[in-house]
BALOBA-1460 file (C-alpha; in Angstrom, 3 decimals):
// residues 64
<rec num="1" residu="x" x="3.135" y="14.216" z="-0.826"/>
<rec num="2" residu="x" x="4.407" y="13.167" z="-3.822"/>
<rec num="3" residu="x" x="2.261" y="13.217" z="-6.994"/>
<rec num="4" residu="x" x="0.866" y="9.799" z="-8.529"/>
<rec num="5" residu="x" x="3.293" y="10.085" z="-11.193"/>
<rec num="6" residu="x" x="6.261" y="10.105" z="-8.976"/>
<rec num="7" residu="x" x="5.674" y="7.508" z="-7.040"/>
<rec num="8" residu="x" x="7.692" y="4.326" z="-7.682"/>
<rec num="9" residu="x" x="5.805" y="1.153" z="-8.988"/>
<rec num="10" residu="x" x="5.948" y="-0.851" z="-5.653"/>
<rec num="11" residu="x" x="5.327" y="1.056" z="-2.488"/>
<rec num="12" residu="x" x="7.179" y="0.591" z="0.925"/>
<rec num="13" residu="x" x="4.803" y="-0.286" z="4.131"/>
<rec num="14" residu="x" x="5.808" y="3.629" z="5.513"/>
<rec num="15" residu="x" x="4.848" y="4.936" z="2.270"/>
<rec num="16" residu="x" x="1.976" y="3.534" z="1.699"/>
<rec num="17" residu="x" x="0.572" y="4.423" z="5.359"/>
<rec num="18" residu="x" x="1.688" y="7.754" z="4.498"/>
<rec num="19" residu="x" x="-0.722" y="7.515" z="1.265"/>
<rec num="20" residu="x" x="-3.951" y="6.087" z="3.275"/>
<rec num="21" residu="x" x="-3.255" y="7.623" z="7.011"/>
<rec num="22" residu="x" x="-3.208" y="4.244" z="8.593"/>
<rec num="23" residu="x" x="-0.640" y="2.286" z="11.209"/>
<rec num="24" residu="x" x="1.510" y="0.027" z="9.827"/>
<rec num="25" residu="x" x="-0.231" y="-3.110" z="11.800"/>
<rec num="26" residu="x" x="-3.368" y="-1.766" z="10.196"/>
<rec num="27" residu="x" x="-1.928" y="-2.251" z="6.688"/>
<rec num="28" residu="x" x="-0.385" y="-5.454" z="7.723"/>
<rec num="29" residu="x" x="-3.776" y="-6.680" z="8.679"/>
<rec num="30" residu="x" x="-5.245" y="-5.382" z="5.626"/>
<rec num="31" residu="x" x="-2.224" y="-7.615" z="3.829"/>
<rec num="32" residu="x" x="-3.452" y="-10.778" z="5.462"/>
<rec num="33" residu="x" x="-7.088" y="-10.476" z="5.978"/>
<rec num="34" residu="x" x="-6.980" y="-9.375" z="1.778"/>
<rec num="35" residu="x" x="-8.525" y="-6.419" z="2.160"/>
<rec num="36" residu="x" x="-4.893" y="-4.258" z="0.470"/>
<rec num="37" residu="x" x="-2.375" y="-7.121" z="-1.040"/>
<rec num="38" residu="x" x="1.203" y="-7.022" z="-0.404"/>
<rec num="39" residu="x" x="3.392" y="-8.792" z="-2.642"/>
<rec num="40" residu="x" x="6.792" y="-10.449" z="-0.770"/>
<rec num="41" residu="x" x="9.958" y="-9.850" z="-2.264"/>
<rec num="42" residu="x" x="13.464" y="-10.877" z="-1.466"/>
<rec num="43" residu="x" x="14.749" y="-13.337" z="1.093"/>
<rec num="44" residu="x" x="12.754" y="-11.543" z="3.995"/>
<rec num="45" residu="x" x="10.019" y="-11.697" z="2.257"/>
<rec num="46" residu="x" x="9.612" y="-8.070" z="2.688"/>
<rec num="47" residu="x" x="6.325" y="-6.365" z="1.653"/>
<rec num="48" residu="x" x="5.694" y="-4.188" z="-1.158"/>
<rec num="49" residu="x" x="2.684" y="-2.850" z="-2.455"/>
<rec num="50" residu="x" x="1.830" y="-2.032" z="-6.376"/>
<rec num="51" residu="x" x="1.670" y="1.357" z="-6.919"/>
<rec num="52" residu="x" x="-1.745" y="0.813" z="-8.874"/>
<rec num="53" residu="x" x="-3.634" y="-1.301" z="-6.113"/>
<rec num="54" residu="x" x="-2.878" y="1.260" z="-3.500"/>
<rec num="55" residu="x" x="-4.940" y="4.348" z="-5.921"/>
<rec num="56" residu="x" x="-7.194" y="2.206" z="-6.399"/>
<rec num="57" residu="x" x="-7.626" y="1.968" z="-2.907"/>
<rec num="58" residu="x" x="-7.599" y="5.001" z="-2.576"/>
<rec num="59" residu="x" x="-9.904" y="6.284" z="-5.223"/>
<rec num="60" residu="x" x="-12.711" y="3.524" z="-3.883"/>
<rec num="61" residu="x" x="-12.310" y="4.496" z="-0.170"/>
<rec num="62" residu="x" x="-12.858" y="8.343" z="-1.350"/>
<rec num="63" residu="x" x="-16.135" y="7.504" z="-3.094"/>
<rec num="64" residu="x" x="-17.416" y="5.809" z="0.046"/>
């Protein structure tokens, strides 16, 4: 896994669930129900997740 430092500044839906060990309708459910915003980019409307929400994610689901 890449370290926090090389990770771009908005995270793809498979990269992300590769950071957190989730499924992909898991993080889309966390997109709509709040829980882990996505922001929507492009025409598509394609997800994308900043880089900093998903550590600190991360770091608060560790302490727990």
């Amino acid at each position: 896994m890449a370290s926090k430092e090389e990770l771009p500044e908005y995270l793809t839906l498979k990269e992300v669930t590769s950071l957190l060990k989730v499924h992909e309708n898991t993080l889309r459910n966390w997109d709509k129900n709040g829980t882990l915003k996505a922001i929507r980019i492009g025409g598509r409307k394609i997800r994308r997740w900043k880089k900093e929400d998903v550590i600190k994610f991360l770091e608060s689901s560790e302490k727990s």
